[in-house]
C-alpha positions as CSV (number, residue, x, y, z in Angstrom):
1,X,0.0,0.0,0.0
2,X,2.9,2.3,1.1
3,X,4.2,1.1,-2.8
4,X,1.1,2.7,-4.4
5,X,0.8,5.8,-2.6
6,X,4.8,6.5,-3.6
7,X,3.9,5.7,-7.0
8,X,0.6,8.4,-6.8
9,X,3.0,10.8,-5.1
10,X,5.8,10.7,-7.7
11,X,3.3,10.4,-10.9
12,X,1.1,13.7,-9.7
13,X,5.8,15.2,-9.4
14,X,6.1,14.0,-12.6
15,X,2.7,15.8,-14.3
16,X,3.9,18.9,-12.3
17,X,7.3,19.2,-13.6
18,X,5.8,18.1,-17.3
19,X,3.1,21.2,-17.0
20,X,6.0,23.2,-15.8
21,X,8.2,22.8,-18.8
22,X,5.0,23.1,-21.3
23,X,4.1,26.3,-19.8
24,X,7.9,27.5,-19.7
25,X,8.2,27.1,-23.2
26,X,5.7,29.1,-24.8
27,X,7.1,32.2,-23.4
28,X,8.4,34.3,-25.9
29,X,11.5,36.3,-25.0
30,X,10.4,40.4,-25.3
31,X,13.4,42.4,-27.8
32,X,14.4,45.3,-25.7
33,X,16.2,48.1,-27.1
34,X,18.9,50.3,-26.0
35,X,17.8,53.5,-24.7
36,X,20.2,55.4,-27.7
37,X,18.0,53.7,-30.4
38,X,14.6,54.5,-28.5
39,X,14.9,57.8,-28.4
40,X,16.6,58.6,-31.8
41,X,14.3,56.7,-33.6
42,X,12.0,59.2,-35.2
43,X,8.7,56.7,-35.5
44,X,8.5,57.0,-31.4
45,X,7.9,60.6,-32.1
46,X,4.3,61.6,-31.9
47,X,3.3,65.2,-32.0
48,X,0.3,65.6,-28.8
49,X,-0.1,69.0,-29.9
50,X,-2.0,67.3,-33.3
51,X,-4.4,66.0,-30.7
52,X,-5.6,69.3,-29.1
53,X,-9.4,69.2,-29.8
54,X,-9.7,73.4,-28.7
55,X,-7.4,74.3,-31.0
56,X,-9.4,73.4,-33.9
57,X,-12.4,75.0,-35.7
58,X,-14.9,72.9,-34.5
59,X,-18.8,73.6,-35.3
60,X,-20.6,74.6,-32.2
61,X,-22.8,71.4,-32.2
62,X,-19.6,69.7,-31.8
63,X,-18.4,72.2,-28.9
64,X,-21.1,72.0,-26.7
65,X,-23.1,69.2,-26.9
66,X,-25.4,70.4,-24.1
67,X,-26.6,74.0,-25.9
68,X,-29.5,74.8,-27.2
69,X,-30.8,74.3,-30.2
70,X,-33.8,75.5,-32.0
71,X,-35.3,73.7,-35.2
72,X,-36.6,77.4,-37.2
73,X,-35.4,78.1,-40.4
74,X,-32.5,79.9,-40.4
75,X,-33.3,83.5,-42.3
76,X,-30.7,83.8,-45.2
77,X,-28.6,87.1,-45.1
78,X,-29.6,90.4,-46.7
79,X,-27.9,92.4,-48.5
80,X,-26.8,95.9,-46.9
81,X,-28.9,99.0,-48.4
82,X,-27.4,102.1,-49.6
83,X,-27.8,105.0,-47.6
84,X,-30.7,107.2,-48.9
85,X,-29.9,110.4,-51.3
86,X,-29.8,113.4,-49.3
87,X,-31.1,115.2,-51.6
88,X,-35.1,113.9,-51.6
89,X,-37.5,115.9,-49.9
90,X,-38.1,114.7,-46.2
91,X,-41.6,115.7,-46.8
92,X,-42.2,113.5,-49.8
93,X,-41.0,110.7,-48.0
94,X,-43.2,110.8,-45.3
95,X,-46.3,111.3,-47.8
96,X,-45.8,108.4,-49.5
97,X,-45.3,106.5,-46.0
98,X,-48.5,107.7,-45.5
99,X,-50.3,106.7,-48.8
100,X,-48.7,103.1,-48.7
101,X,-49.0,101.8,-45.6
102,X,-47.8,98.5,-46.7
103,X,-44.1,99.8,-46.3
104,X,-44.6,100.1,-42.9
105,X,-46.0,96.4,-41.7
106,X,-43.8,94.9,-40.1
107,X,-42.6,91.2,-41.2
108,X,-44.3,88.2,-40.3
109,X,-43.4,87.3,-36.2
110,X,-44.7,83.4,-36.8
111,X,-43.3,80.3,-38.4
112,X,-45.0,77.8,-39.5
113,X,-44.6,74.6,-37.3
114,X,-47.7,72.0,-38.5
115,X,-51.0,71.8,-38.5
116,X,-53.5,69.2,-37.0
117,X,-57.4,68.9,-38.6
118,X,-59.6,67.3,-36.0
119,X,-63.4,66.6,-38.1
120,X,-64.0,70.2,-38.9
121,X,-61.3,72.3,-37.1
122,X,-57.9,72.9,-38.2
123,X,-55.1,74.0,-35.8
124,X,-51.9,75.4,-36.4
125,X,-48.7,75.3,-34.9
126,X,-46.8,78.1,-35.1
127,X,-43.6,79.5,-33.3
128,X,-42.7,83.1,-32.3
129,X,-39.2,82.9,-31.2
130,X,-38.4,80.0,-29.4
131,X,-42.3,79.5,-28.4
132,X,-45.0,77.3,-30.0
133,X,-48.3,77.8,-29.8
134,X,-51.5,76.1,-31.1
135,X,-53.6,78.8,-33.0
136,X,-57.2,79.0,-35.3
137,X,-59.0,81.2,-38.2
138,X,-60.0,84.3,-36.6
139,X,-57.5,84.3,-33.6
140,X,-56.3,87.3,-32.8
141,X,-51.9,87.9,-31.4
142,X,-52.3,91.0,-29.1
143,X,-53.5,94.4,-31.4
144,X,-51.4,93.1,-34.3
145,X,-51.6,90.3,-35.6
146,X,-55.1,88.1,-36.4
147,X,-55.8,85.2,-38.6
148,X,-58.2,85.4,-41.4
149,X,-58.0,82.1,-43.3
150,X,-56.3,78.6,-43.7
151,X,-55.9,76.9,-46.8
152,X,-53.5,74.1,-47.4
153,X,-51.1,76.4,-49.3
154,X,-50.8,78.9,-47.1
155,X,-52.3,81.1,-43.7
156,X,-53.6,84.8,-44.2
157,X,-53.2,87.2,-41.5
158,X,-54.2,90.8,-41.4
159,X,-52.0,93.4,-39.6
160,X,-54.3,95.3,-37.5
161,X,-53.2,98.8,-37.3
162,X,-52.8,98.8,-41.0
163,X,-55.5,96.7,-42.2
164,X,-52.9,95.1,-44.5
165,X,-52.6,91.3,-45.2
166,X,-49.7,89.1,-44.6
167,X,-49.6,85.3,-45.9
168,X,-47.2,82.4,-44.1
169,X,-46.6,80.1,-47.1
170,X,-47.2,76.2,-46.0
């Protein structure tokens, strides 16, 4: 019995030392250069100032992804007038200011947003600013602004101190 146990004991010595050697062997030795070629090698080189996201022109979506944002149409850019002559009458200016109140409404305020039909009512969305509002024929905005009609080109509004109309294409 003492036999068998010596002959467990020194098989389970034997499978250690075989794992040992299997295990020992499939390390692979590491190639390790000289400081001198490290650091005069230019491919170790890397320029970090490359990586500086602030330094480049970046869209402000990209900068700060926590701003924002508003979904209106962005107005395209007018061109600058010239200066009026200085030699037309002041008076004459002022009379046909007068005659054509049209010149003096001011643009639309409202964007069109959507518009919702619910059996025989149609609502609009529309935004002033960075508000939206829900909105019906014959509403009225304050003293300015009311709307007359809703067709499914377009919304008429009337300017109330001028009595002049105003349409929001769809």
């Amino acid at each position: 019995m003492k036999q068998l146990l010596r002959g467990e004991v020194l098989l389970s010595i034997a499978a250690l030392a075989l794992a040992a050697t299997v295990a020992v062997g499939r390390e692979t030795p590491t190639l390790e250069l000289p400081p001198s070629e490290a650091t005069s090698d230019p491919v170790f080189e890397v320029d970090l100032s490359s990586l500086d996201r602030s330094a480049m022109a970046l869209p402000a979506l990209v900068r700060d992804p926590f701003a924002t944002r508003s979904f209106a149409a962005r107005q395209p850019a007018q061109p600058a007038q010239p200066a009026p002559a200085a030699s037309a009458p002041a008076p004459a200016a002022a009379a046909q200011a007068l005659a054509d109140p049209a010149r003096e409404t001011p643009p639309l305020p409202f964007s069109y947003v959507g518009r919702m039909v619910d059996e025989d009512q149609t609502y609009l969305f529309l935004a002033r600013g960075s508000d939206v509002f829900t909105a019906q024929a014959g509403q009225t905005f304050g003293a300015q602004w009311r709307i007359d009609q809703i067709t499914d080109k377009a919304v008429v509004f009337t300017y109330l101190p001028h009595k002049t109309k105003r349409s929001l294409s769809i």
